[in-house]
N, C-alpha and C positions, 0 to 999 in steps of 0.2 A: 947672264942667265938665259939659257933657251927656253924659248915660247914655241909653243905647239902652233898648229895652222889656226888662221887668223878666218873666220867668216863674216865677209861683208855681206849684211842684206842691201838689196836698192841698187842701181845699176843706170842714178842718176848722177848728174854732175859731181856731188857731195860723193855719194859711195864711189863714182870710178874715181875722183881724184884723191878721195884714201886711200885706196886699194892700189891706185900707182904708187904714191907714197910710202904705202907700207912693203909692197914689192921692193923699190927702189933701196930701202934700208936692209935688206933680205930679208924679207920675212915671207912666208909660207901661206899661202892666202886664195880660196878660195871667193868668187862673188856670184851672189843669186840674186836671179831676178824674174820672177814667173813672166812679166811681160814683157822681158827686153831691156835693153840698151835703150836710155831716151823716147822712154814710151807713153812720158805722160809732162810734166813741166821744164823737164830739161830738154826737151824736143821742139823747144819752141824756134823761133825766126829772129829774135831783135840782139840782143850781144852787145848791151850798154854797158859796159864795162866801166865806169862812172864813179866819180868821186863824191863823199857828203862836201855839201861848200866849209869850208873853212873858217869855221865859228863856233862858240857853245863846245868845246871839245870835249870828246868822250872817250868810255873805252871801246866805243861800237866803232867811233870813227878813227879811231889810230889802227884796231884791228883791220878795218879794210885797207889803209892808207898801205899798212905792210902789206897784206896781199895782193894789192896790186901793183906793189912793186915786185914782189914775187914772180909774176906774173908771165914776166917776160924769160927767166931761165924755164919757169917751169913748163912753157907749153914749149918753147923750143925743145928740151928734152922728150918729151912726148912725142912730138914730129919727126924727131932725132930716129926715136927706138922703134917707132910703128910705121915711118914713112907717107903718114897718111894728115891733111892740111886738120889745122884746128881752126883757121879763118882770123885769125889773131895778128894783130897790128898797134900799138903801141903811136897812132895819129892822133891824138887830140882831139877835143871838140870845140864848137863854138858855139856861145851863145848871143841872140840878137837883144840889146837894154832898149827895154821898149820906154822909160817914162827917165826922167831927172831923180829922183830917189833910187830908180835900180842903180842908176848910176854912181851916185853916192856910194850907198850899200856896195858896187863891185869894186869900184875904190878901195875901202874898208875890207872888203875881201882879201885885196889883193895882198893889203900889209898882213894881217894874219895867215893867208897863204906862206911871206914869207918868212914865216919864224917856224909856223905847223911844219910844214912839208921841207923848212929847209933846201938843199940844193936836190934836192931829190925830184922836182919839178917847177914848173911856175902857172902860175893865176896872173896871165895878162889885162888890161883895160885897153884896147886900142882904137884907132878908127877906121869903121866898113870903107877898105879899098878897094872892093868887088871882092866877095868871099865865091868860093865856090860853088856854095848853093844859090846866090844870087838872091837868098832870104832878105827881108827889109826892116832896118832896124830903124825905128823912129827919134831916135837919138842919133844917130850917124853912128853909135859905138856897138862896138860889142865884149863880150869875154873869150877868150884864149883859153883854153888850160890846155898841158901838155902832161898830164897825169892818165887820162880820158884815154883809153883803149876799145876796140869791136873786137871781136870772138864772133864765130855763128853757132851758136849752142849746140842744135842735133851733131853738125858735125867736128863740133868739139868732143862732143862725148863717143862718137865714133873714133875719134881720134885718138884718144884713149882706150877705149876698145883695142883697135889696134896694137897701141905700146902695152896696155898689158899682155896679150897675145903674144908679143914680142919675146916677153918675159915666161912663157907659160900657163897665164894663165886665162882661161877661156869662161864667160861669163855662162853661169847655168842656168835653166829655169827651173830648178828644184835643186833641193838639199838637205843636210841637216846640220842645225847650227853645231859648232865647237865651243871650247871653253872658253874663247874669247869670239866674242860677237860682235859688229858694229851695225848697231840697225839704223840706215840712213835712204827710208821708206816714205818720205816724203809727205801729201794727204795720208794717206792709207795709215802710215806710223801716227801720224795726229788724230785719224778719229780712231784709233786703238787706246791712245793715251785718252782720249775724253771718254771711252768707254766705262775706261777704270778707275776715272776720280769724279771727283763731285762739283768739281769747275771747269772749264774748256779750257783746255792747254793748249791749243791750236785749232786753225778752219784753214780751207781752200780759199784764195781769195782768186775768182775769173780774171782774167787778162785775153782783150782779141788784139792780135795785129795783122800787119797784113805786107805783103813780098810784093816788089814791082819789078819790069825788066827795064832797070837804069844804071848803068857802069858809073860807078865812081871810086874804083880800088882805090886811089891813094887819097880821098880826100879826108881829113876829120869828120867827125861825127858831128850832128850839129841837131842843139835842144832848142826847141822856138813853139811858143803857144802850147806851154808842157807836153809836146809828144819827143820821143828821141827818133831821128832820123839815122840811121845806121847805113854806110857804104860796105858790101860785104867785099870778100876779096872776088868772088866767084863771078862779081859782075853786076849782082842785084845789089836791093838796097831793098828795108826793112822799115815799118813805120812801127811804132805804137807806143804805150799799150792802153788797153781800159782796165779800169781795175772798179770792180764787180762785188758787192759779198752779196748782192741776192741775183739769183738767178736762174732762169727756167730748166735748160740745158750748159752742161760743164764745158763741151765742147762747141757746142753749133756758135757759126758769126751772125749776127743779125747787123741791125740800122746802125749800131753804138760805133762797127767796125766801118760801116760806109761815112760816117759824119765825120769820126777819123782819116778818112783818107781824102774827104773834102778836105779838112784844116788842114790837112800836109800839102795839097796841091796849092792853096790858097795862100799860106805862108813861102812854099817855094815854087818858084815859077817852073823849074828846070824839071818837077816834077809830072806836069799835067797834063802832058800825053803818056805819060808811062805807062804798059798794058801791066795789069795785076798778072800775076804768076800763081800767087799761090794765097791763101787765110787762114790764120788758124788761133785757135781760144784751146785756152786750158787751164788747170785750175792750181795755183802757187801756196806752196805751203807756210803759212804764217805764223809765228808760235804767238801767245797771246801777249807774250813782252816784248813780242816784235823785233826781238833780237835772234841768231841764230840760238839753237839748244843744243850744247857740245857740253860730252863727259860721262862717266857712269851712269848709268839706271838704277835707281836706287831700290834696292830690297831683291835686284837681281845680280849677287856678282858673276862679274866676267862681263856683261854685257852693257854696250855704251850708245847712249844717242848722239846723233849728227841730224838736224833736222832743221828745218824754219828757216831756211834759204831767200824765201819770196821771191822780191825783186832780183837780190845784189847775191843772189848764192853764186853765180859763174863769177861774180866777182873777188868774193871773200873762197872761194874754194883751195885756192892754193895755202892760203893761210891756214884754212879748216884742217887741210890732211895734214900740213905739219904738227898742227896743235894737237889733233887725237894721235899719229902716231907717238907724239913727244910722250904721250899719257900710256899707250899703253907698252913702248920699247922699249921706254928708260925711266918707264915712273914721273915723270914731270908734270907736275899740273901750272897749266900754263893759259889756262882758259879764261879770258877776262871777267870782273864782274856784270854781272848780269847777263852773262850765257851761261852760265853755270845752268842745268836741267830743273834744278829746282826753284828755279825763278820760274819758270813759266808753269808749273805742277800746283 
């Protein structure tokens, strides 16, 4: 059956990786974005590309478990057709087991790592033989995984940018929707939906992080004192994040982000002369089930949401585009429970 041209709103991680998606299977497809390409959550610094640990299974976490294995054709192809880096690396992270119970607990990980995840990665327990970061684990052990990938978000989605250009299609700052819409608008699509119902379907939740100039391209990524530490390819490296629901200003960094870059320099040594480069806070969209919101908009046909990213949206993204193109190219609903739009409505 032919489909008319396809109208992505949003022209963040979610929308550009539909929008290659749906190009990719030919389809016809404009994308709008009055403020840009990675102009507001997807523009961020950190590229934790990150697994849930491996327990309590769900459909939240098998959904990402696929997309991050996705992950690795699909930004290759990206890079392929636009020539331009996504920051994406497929190194692992580590974790430092600070007491005798984590330890326990990453044990017990490890076995249900491997039956979830299968040969598809592993959930190490080993002992700190001088790690990279030279982080201090008060056990002597730490956690492996080799699931654990970096991206650098802004220019992953430039990246994108890119391959879609490749393809023809160039992101607009205006338009008008077509008979098939995907609005993947990030805050702005959540307070629209809390406009027009009588309970909060989603908020902005703040997040600050903050850029140092410290090379460590090839090393894993590494989580200690719950911040993520990110090696980007570019040379730098990423701390953060805070995660905020009240606050003054959406963007400005205040103390939250400097106490942060104390505990990073405090748990890694390698860190504490690094000069800062760059800061930045912005505000992550959360649906109120905390799950992504993917599939129809109900009482509007033609039109679909993609929304509620948060955290793990760069990471669930490759999964995201396959799931709504599957829905609107060949009819498949393929959307797990509890992303379904009217969970969070």
């Amino acid at each position: 059956m032919a489909i008319d041209k396809i109208t992505v709103r949003g022209a963040g991680i979610f929308g550009l990786s539909i929008a290659w998606e749906l190009t990719q299977r030919g389809a016809d497809v404009q994308v709008i974005d009055p403020n840009g390409p990675a102009a507001r959550a997807s523009g961020g610094i950190v590229g934790a590309l990150a697994p849930h640990v491996p327990e309590n299974w769900n459909p939240k976490k098998q959904f990402q478990l696929e997309s991050l294995l996705l992950a690795e054709h699909f930004w290759a192809a990206v890079e392929q057709v636009g020539g331009a880096s996504a920051g994406y690396g497929r190194l692992g992270r580590t974790q430092p087991i600070a007491d005798d119970a984590a330890l326990t607990l990453a044990h017990q990980r490890a076995e249900t790592a491997a039956t979830l995840w299968g040969d598809a990665a592993q959930w190490i327990v080993r002992p700190v033989t001088g790690t990279a970061w030279g982080a201090h684990s008060p056990t002597g052990y730490e956690i492996h995984d080799t699931l654990s990938a970096r991206i650098h978000p802004r220019q992953a989605c430039l990246a994108l940018v890119a391959a879609l250009a490749g393809k023809g299609v160039v992101v607009q700052p205006d338009g008008i929707d077509t008979a098939l819409t995907v609005h993947a608008t990030g805050v702005a699509g959540l307070n629209d939906l809390n406009a027009s119902h009588s309970r909060m379907v989603g908020t902005g939740i703040k997040g600050q992080a903050i850029l140092l100039d410290h090379a460590m391209p090839d090393a894993p990524q590494l989580f200690s004192d719950t911040l993520h530490i990110i090696p980007h390819s570019d040379g730098t490296t990423a701390i953060g994040s805070t995660t905020e629901r009240e606050y003054d200003t959406a963007t400005g960094t205040d103390a939250q982000l400097d106490a942060i870059l104390s505990r990073a320099r405090n748990a890694v040594p390698a860190l504490r002369d690094a000069p800062v480069l760059a800061r930045w806070a912005g505000l992550r969209p959360r649906s109120r089930s905390r799950a992504p919101m993917l599939g129809p908009w109900p009482g509007r046909p033609g039109h679909f949401i993609a929304n509620g990213g948060f955290k793990i949206g760069f990471g669930m993204a490759p999964k995201v585009a396959k799931t709504i193109a599957d829905l609107i190219l060949d009819g498949r609903d393929t959307i797990p429970f509890g992303f379904e739009v009217a969970a969070s409505l």
